[in-house]
N, CA and C atoms as a LAMMPS dump frame, in Angstrom:
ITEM: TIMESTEP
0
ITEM: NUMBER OF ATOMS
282
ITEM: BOX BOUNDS ff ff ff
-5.0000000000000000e+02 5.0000000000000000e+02
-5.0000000000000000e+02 5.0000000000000000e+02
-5.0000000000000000e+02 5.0000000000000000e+02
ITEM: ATOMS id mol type element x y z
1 1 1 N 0.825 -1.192 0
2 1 2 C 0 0 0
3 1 3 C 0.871 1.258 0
4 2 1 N 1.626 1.432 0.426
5 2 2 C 3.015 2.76 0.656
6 2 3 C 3.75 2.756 -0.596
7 3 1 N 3.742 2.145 -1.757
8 3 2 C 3.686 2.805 -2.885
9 3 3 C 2.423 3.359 -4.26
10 4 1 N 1.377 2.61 -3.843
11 4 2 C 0.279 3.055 -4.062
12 4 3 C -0.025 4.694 -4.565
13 5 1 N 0.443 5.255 -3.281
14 5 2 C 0.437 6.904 -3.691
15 5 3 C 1.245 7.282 -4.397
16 6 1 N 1.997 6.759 -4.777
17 6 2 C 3.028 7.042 -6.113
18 6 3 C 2.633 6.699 -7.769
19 7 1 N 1.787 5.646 -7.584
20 7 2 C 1.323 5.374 -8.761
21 7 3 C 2.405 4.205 -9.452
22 8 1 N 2.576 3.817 -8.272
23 8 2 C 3.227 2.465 -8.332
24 8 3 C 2.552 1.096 -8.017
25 9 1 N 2.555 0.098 -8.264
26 9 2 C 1.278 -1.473 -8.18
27 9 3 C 1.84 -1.254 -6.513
28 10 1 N 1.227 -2.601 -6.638
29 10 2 C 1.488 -2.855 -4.932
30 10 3 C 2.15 -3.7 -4.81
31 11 1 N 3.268 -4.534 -3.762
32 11 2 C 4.143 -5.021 -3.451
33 11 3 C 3.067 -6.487 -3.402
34 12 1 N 3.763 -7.484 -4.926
35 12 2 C 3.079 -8.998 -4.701
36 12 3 C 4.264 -10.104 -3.687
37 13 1 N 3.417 -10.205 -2.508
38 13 2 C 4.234 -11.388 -1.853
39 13 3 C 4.27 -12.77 -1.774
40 14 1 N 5.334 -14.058 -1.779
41 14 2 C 5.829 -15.289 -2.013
42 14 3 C 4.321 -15.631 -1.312
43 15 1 N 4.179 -16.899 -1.989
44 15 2 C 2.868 -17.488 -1.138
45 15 3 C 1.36 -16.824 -1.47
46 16 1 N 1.469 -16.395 -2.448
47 16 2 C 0.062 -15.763 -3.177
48 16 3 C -0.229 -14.637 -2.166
49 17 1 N 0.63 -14.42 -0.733
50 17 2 C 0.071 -12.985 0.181
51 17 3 C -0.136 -13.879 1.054
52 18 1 N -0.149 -15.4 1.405
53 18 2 C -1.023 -15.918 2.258
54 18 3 C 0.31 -15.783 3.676
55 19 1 N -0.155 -15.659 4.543
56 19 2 C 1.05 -15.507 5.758
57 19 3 C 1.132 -17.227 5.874
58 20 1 N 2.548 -17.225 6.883
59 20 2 C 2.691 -18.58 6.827
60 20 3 C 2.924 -18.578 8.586
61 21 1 N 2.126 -19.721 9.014
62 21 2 C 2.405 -19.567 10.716
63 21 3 C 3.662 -19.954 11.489
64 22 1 N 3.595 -19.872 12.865
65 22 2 C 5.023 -19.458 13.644
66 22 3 C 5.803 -20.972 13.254
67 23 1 N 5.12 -22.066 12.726
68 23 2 C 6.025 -23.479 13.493
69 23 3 C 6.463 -23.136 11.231
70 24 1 N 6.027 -22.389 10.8
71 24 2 C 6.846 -22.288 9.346
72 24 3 C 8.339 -21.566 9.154
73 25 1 N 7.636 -20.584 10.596
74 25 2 C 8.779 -19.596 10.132
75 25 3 C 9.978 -19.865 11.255
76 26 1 N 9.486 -20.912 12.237
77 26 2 C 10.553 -21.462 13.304
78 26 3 C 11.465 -22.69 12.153
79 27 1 N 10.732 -23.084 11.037
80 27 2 C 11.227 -23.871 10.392
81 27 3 C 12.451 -23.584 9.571
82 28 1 N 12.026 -22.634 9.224
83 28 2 C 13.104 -21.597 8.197
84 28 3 C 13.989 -20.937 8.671
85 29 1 N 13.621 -20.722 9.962
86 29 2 C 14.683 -20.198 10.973
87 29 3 C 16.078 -21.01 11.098
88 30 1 N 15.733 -21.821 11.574
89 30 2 C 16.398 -23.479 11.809
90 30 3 C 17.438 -24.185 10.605
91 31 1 N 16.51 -23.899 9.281
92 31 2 C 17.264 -23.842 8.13
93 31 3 C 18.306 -23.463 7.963
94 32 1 N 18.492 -21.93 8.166
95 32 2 C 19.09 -20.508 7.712
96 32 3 C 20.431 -20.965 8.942
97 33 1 N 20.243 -21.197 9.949
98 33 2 C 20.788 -21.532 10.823
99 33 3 C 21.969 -22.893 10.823
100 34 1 N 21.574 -23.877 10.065
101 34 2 C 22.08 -24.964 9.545
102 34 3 C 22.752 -24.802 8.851
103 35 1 N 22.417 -23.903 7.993
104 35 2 C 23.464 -23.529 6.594
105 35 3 C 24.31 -22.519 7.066
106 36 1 N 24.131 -21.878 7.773
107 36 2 C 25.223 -20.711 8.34
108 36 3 C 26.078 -22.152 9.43
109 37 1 N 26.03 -22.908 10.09
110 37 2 C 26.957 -23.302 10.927
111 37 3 C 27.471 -24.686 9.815
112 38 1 N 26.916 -25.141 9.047
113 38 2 C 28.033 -25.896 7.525
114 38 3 C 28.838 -24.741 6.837
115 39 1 N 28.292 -23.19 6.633
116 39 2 C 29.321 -22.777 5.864
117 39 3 C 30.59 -22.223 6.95
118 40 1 N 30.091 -21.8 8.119
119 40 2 C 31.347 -21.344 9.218
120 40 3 C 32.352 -22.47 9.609
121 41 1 N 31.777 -23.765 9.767
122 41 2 C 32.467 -25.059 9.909
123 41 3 C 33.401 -25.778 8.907
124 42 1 N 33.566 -25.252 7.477
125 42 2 C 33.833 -26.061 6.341
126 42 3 C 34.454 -24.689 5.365
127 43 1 N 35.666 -24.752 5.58
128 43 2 C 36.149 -23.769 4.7
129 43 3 C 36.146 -24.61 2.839
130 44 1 N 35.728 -25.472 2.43
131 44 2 C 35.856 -25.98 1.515
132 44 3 C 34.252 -25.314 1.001
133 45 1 N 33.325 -25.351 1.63
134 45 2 C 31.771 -25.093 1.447
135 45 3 C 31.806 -23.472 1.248
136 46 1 N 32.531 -22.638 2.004
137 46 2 C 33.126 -21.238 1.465
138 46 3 C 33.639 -20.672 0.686
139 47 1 N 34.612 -21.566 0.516
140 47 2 C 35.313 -21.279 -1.102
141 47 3 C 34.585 -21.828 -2.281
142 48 1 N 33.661 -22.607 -2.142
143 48 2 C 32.969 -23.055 -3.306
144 48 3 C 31.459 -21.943 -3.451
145 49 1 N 31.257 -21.077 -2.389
146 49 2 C 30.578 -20.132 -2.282
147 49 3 C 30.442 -18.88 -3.024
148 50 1 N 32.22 -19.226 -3.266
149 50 2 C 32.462 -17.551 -3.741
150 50 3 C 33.664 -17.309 -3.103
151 51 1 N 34.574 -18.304 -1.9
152 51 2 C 35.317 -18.017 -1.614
153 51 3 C 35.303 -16.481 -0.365
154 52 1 N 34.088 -17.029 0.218
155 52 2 C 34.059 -16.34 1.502
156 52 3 C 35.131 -16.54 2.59
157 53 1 N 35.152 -15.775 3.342
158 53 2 C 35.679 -15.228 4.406
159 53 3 C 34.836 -15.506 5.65
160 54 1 N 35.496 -17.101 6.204
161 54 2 C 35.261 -17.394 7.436
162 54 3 C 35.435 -16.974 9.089
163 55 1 N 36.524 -16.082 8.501
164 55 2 C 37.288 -16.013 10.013
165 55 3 C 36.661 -15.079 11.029
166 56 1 N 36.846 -15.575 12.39
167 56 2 C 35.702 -15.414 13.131
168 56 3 C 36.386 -15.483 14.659
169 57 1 N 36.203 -14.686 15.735
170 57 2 C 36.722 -14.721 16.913
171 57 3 C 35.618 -15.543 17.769
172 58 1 N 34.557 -15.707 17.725
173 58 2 C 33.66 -16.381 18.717
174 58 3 C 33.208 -17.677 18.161
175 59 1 N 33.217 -18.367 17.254
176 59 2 C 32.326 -19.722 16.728
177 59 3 C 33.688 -20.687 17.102
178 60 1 N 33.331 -21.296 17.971
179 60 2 C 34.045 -22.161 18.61
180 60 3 C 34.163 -23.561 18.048
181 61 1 N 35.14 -23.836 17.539
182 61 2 C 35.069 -25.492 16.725
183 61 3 C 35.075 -25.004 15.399
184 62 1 N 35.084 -23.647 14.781
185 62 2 C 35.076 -23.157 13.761
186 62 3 C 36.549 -23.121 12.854
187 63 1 N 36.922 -23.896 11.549
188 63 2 C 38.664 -24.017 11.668
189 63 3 C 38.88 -22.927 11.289
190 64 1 N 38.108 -21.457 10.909
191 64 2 C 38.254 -20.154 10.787
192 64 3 C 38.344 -19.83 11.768
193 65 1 N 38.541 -19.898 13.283
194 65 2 C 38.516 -18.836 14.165
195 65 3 C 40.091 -18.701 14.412
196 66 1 N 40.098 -17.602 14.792
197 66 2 C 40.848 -17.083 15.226
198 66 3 C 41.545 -16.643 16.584
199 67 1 N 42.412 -16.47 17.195
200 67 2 C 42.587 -16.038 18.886
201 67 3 C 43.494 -15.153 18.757
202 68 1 N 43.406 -14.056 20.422
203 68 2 C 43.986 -13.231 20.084
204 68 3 C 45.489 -12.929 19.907
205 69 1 N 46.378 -14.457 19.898
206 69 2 C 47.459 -14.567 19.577
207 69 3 C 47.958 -15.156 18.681
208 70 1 N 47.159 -15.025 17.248
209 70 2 C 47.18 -15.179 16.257
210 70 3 C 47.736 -14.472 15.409
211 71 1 N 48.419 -14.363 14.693
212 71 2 C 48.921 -13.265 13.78
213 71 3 C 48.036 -12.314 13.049
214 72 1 N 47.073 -12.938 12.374
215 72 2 C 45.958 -12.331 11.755
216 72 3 C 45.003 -12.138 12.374
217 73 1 N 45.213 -12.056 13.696
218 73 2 C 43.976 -11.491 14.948
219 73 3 C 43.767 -9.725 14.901
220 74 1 N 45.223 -9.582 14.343
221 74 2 C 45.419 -7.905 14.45
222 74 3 C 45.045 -7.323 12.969
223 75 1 N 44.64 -7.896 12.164
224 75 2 C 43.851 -7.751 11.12
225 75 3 C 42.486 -7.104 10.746
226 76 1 N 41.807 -8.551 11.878
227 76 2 C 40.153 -7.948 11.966
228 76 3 C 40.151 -6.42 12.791
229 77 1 N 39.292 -6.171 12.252
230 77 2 C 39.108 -4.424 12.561
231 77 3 C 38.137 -4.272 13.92
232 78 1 N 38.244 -3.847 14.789
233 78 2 C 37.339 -3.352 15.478
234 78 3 C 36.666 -3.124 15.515
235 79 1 N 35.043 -3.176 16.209
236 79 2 C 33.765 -3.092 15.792
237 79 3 C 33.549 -1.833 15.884
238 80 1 N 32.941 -0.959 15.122
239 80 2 C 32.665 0.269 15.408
240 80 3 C 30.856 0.811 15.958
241 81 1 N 30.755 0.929 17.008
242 81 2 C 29.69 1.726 17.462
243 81 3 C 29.507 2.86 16.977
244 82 1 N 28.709 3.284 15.867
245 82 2 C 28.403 4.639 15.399
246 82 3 C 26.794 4.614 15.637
247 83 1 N 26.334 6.318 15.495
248 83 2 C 25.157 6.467 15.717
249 83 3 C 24.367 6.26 13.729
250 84 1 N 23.284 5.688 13.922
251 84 2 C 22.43 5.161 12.795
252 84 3 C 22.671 6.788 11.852
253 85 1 N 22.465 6.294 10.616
254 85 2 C 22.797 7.084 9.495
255 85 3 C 21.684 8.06 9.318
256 86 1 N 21.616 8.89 9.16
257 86 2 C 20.034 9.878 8.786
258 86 3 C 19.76 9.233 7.618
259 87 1 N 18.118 9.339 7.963
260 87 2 C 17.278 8.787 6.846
261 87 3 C 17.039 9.739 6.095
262 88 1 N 17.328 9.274 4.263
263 88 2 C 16.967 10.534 3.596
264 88 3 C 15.163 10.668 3.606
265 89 1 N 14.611 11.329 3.745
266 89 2 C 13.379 12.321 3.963
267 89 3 C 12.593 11.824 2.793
268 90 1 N 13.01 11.478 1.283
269 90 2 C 12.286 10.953 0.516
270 90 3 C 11.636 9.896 1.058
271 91 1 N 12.439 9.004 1.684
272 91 2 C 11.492 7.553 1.967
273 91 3 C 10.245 7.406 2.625
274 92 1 N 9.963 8.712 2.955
275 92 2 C 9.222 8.84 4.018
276 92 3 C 8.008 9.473 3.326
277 93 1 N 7.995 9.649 2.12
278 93 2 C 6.842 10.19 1.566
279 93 3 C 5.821 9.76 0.723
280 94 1 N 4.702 9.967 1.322
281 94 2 C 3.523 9.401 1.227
282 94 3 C 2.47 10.228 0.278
């Protein structure tokens, strides 16, 4: 409906629009989850990915992780806490 006033169709969603209930979307959850701990676990499943970038300070049993007396520990960058980006003002118009 929020592009509507633009004179744009309306946003068609997977599933003809029909919602799908909690034990679907606990399902898919679970999925997404499976496949993220085969690709963090299996640097062979990464590189056949695209040759991602496993390495990782907390996934434990992971042969990407890393410690902090690692050589390439001083690599990964520091997380940065910044404040959220301003929203440009277009998006917002109705």
């Amino acid at each position: 409906i929020y592009k509507i006033p633009d004179g744009k169709p309306e946003n068609v969603f997977a599933f003809s629009g029909e919602a799908k209930n909690k034990k679907y979307a606990t399902e898919i959850i679970h999925e997404c989850h499976e496949a993220w701990r085969r690709l963090v676990g299996d640097q062979n499943i990464a590189q056949a990915a695209g040759n991602l970038s496993i390495l990782n300070s907390r996934v434990q049993g992971s042969p990407a992780q890393v410690h902090p007396n690692d050589p390439i520990y001083s690599k990964i960058p520091p997380g940065q806490n910044l404040p959220p980006a301003p929203i440009d003002p277009s998006i917002s118009k109705w």
